[in-house]
Each structure stands twice: as C-alpha cells, then as structure tokens.
C-alpha positions as CSV (number, residue, x, y, z in Angstrom):
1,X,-17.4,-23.9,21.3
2,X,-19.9,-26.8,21.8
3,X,-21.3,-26.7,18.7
4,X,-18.7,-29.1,16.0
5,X,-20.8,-27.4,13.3
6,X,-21.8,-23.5,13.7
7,X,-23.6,-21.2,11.3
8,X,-20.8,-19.4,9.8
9,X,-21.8,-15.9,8.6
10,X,-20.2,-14.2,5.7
11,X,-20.5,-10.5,4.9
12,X,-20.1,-8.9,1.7
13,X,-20.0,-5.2,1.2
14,X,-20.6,-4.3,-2.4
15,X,-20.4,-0.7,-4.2
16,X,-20.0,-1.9,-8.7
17,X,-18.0,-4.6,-8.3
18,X,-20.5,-6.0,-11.0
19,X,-17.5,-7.4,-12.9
20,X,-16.3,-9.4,-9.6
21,X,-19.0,-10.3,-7.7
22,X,-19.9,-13.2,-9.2
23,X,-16.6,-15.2,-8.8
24,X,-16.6,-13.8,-4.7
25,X,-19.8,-15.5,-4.4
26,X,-19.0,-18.7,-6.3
27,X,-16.3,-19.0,-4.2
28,X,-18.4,-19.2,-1.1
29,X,-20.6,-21.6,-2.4
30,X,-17.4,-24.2,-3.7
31,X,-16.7,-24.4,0.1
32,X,-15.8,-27.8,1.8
33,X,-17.8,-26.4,4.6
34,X,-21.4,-26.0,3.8
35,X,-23.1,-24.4,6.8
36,X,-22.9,-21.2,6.0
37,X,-24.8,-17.8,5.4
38,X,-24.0,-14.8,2.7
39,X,-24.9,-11.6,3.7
40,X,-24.7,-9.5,0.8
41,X,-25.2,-5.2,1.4
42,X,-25.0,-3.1,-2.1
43,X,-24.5,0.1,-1.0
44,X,-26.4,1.6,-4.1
45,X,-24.0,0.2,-6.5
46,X,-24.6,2.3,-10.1
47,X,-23.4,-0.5,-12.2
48,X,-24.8,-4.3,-12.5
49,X,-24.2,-5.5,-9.2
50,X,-27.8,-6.0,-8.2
51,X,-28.6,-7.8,-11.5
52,X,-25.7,-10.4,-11.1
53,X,-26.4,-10.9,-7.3
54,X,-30.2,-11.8,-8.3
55,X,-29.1,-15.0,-9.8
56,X,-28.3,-15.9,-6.4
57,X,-31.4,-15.4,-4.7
58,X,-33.4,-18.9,-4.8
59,X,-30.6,-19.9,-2.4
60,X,-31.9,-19.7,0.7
61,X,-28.1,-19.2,2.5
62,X,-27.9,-15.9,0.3
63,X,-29.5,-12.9,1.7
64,X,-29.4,-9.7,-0.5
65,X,-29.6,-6.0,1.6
66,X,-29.5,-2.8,0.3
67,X,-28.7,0.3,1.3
68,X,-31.1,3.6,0.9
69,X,-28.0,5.7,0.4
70,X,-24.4,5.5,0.4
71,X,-23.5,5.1,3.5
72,X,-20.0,3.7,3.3
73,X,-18.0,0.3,4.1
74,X,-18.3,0.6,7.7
75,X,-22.0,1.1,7.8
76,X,-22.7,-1.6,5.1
77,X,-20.7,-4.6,7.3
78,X,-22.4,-3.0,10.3
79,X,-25.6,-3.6,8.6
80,X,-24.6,-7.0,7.6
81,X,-23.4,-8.2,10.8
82,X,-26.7,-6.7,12.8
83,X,-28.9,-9.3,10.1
84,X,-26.6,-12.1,10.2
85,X,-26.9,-15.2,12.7
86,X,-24.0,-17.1,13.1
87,X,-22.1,-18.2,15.8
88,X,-18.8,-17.3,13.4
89,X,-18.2,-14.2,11.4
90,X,-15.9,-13.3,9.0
91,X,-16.0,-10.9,5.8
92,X,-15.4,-11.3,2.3
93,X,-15.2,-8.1,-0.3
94,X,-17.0,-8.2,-3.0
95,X,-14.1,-8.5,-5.6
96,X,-12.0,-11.3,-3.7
97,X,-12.3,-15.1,-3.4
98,X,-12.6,-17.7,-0.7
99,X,-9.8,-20.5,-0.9
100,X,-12.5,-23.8,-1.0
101,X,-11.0,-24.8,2.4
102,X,-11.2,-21.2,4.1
103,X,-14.2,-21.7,6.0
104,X,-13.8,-25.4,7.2
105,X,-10.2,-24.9,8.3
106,X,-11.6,-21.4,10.3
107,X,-14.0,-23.9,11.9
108,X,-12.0,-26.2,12.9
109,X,-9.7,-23.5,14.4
110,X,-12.2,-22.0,16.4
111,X,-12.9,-25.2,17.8
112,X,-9.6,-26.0,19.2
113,X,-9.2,-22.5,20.6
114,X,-12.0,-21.4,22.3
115,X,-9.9,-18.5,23.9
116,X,-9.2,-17.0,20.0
117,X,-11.6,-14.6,19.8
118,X,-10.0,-13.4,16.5
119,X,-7.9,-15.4,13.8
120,X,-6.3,-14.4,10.7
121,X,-4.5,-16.4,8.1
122,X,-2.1,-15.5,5.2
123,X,-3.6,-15.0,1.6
124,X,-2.6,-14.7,-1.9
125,X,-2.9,-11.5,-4.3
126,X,-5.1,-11.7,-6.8
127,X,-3.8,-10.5,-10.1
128,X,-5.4,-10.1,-14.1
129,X,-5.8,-13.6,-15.3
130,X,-6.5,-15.2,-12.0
131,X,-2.6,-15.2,-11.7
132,X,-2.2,-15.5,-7.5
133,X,1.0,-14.5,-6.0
134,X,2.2,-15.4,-2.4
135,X,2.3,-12.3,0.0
136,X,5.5,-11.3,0.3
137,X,5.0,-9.4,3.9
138,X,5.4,-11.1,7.4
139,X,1.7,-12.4,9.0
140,X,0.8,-14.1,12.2
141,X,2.9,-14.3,15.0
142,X,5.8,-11.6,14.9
143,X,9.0,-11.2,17.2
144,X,9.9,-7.4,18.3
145,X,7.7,-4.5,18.7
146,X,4.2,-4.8,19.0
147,X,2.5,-5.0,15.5
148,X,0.9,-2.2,13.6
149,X,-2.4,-4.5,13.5
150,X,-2.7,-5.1,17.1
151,X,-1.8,-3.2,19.1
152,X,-1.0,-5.5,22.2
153,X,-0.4,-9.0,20.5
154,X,2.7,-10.2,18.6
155,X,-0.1,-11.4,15.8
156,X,-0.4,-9.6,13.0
157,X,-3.7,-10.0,11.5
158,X,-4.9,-9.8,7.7
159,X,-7.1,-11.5,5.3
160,X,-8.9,-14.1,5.9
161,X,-10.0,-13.3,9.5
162,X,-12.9,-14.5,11.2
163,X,-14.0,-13.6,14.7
164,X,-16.5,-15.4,17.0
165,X,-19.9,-13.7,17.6
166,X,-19.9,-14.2,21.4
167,X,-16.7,-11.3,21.5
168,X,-18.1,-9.1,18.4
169,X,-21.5,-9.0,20.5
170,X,-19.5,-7.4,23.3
171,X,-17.6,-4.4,21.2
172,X,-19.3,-1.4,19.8
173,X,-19.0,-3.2,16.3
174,X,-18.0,-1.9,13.3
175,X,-18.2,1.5,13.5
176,X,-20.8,2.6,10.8
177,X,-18.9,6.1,10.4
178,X,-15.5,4.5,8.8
179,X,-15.8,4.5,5.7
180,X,-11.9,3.0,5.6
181,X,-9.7,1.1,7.9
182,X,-13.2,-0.7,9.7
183,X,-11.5,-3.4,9.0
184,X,-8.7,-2.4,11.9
185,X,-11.0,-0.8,13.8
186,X,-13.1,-4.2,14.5
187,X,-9.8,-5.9,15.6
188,X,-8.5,-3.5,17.8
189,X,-11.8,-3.8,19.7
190,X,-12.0,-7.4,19.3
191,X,-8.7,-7.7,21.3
192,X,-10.0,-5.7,24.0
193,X,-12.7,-7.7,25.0
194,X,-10.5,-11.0,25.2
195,X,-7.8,-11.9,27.0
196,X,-4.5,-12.4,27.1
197,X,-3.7,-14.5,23.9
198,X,-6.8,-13.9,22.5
199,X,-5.4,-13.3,18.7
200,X,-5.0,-16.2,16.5
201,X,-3.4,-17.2,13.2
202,X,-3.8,-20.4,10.9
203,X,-0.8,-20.8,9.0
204,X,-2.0,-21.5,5.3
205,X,-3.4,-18.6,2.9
206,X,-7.2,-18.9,2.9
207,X,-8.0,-15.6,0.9
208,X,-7.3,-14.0,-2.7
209,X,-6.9,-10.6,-2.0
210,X,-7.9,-8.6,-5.6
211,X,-4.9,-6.4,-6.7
212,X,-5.8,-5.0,-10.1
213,X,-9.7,-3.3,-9.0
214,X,-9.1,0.2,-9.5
215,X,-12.4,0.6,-7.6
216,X,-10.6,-0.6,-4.1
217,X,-10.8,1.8,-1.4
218,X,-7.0,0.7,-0.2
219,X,-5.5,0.9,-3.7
220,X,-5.2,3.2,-6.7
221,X,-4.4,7.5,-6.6
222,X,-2.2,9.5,-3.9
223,X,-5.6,11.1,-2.2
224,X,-6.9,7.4,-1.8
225,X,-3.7,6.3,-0.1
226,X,-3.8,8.9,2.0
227,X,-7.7,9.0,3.1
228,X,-6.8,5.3,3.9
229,X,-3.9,6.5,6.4
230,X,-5.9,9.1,8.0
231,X,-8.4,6.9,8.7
232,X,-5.9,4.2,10.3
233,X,-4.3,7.1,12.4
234,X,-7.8,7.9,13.7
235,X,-8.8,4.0,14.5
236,X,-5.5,3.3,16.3
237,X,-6.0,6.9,18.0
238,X,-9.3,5.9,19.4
239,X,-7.8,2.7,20.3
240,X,-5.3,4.4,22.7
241,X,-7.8,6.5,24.1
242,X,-9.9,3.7,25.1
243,X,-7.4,1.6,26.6
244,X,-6.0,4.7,28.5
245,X,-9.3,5.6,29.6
246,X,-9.9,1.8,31.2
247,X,-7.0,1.5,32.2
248,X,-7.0,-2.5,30.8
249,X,-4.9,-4.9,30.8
250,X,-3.6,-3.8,27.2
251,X,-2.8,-1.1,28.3
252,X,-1.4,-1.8,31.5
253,X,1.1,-4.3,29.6
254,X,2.2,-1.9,27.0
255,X,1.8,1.6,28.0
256,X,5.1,2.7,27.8
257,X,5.2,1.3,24.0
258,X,1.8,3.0,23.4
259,X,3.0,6.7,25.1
260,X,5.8,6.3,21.9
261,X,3.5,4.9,19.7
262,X,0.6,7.3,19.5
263,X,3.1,10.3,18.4
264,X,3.5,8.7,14.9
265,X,-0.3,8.1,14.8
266,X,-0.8,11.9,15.6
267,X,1.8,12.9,12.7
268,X,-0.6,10.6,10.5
269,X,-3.7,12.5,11.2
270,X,-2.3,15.8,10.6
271,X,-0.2,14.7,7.8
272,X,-3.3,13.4,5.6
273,X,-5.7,15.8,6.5
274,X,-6.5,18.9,5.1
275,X,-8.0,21.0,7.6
276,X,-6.3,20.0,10.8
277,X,-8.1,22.2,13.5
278,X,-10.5,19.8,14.4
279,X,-11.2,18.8,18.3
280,X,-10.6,15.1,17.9
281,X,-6.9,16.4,17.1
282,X,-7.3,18.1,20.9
283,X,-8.8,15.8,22.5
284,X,-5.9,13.1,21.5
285,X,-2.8,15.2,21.5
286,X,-4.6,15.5,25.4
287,X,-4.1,11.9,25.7
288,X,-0.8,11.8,24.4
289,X,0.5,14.0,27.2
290,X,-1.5,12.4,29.9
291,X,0.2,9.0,28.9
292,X,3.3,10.7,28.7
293,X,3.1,12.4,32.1
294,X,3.2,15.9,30.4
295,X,7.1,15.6,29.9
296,X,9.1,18.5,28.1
297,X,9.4,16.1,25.7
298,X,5.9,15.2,24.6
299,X,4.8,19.2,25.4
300,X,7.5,19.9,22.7
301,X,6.0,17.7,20.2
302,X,2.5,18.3,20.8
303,X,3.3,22.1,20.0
304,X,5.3,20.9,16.8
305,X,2.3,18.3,15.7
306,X,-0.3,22.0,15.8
307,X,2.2,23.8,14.1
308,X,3.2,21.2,11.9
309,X,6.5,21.4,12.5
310,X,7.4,17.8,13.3
C-alpha cells in the first residue's frame, strides 16, 4: 500500500441493538486513527436504534442506510460495503466496541504486509458491567491441522479483522443470502483470491466481543446454535466446491485434508436441518465423492449421510 494514510471503512449492521449502539459507535469515534468512515445499515430495527444513531448524523464520517425490509446480516454488510470507499475494510457489530488503537494498529499492519489480504487479531469478551475477559481459545497462527476458519492457512481468524479492498473487490462479497456465518464466508473467499500467505494476525486484542446480548445471532437458544452451524456447514461446503471446481492452489495443497474434511461439514448440514432433501445436499455429497475418487469408503458414507445413519 502507497498510501501511509487510507480511508478505513467501518460497517455496522444493526437490527435493536438500541441499548448498544451507542457505545459501538463512540468507540469508533475515540480512535487514535482518525481517517475513517462508519457505515451504519438498520435493517428495520423495531426498537430505538434509528433515534440513537440520529445523534450521529452531523458527522460527516457517519453515513446512516436503511433497509426496506429485513433482509438479513449478510445483505446489510453487502449493502454497506457496496456504499463504502475505503481502501481498508473491516466490520464492527452493532453491540461491540473498538479497542482506541484497533484501527491505527490495522493500518499500520496493512502497511507492512502488502501480501495480507486479510488480518485478524485476538479480542476480549464483553460482559454486564463492561467487565472484559481475555479469550480463552487459540487465535492466529496454529500448528496441526488446518484451522476450522480457513481452510488452507495455519491462521485462525476472528474479531477484529480487516481486509484490504483491492482483494474484497475481486470475491463475490458477502453473500447477501447468509443470514449467519457471512462472517466465514467473506474469509474463505478472501483467501482464495490471495496467495500463499495471504492470512494475517496482529497479536494484541483489538475488539470487545459482547457476550451477554440475547439478541446475537451466534448466542442464546438450541435452534439459534444450531441455524448458526447449518449455516457454517453450508459456507465451508461451498468453499470446497469452489476450490475443487478451480482446481487452485488451495486446493491443490490440501486436497487430501479437504476430501476428509468435507464429510464432517456434510454431517453438519443434515444434522441441523430439518428437511434434508434439498439439491444443495446432492450436488455436494457429488463433490465429496469426486474428491474422494468414488472410493467404497466415501460411497458408504454418502448413503449413511441420506439415510442419516452416520
């Protein structure tokens, strides 16, 4: 990157995180780092989101979108990346917080590594009273088998994460259908259209990750938990089938890892889905035996996965 300064674009999906909102967008505007844009999509909240994000709008680096309907997570960051300029992107829910230093050390590490497309950092949960807790799982670069985040890339990727423009631009983007697990989705596609190495991580926790909204789409009841696993088996299912399909380098690297890997990914579509005869479920258990060179063993589980026998 030529530019020691770049537009950094923030996007905020909201849906009635009235009660949080406020404190996510303070936390941009504390930032060390002061070129920067908000990009704020209510996706027809019912609650007094709009009213609080109005105090906001004589700043001119806070834009405020809306909607017509509720369309979802994926469509409202689609939306807010299609209006948004910078030559850096990240997002930022609605009921989390920036660390001051989150965008400025991002920055800075795009910089340095102009072959990062993507970069993650660790982050803190976000309890009642502001009380912030350490996460206790592994982040960044890993030893062993390839990481559940990405797919080819010891780096294991979670809040804050910020991707360049100049590799989003080339991806499909988010995919405005998801209305969970985008968030996956938009990495796995980010890594395809970099190369080798092309995963980052900055070492300090620039993010407060909200633990106690029972609004989350990630966190609360059995059937949420489980929509959110169905749609990570399904973005990690398209991700084999793409990389198959190209025959990439990712793939070419990893396919014997990925011909195991996208069994378990098959159980969790079946698993935490109602009605299971769908065609998607064809189409990859397809892909599943093509990568697996039809082998008694893969024809055996394929039959157990329609049966649900496994």
């Amino acid at each position: 990157m030529k530019n020691t300064s770049p537009l950094f674009s923030i996007i905020m999906a909201n849906y009635n995180n009235g009660c949080y909102i406020s404190e996510a967008i303070e936390s941009v505007l504390q930032q060390a780092y002061s070129n920067w844009e908000l990009i704020v999509v209510d996706d027809c909240s019912t609650d007094n989101s709009l009213l609080v994000c109005n105090d906001y709008k004589n700043d001119s680096r806070i834009h405020i979108l809306q909607n017509h309907r509720n369309r979802g997570l994926g469509y409202s960051r689609w939306y807010g990346c299609i209006e948004s300029k910078g030559e850096l992107m990240a997002y930022l829910d609605a009921d989390d917080k920036l660390e001051p230093n989150a965008l400025e050390t991002m920055v800075n590490a795009h910089i340095m590594h102009p072959e990062w497309v993507l970069i993650g950092s660790k982050y803190r949960e976000l309890w009642n009273d502001n009380q912030l807790v350490p996460y206790a799982y592994p982040v960044g670069p890993q030893k062993g088998e390839l990481d559940d985040y990405i797919l080819s890339h010891p780096n294991r990727v979670v809040a804050f994460a910020s991707f360049k423009r100049s590799a989003y631009v080339k991806t499909s983007g988010f995919d405005a259908t998801l209305r969970q697990a985008e968030d996956k989705d938009i990495f796995l596609k980010l890594e395809e259209v970099g190369d080798v190495g092309c995963v980052g991580f900055v070492d300090e926790s620039l993010y407060q990750y909200r633990q106690d909204n029972t609004n989350s789409l990630s966190l609360g009841s059995i059937e949420k938990i489980k929509k959110c696993a169905y749609y990570r088996s399904l973005v990690y299912l398209r991700a084999y089938y793409r990389r198959y399909m190209t025959k990439s380098v990712h793939y070419m690297q990893y396919k014997d890892e990925y011909a195991n890997k996208i069994y378990d990914e098959l159980i969790g579509l079946v698993r935490n889905r109602r009605h299971i005869i769908e065609i998607r479920l064809v189409k990859y258990i397809s892909i599943y035996l093509l990568m697996n060179k039809f082998s008694k063993k893969s024809i055996k589980r394929s039959i157990k996965i329609i049966l649900r026998k496994y």
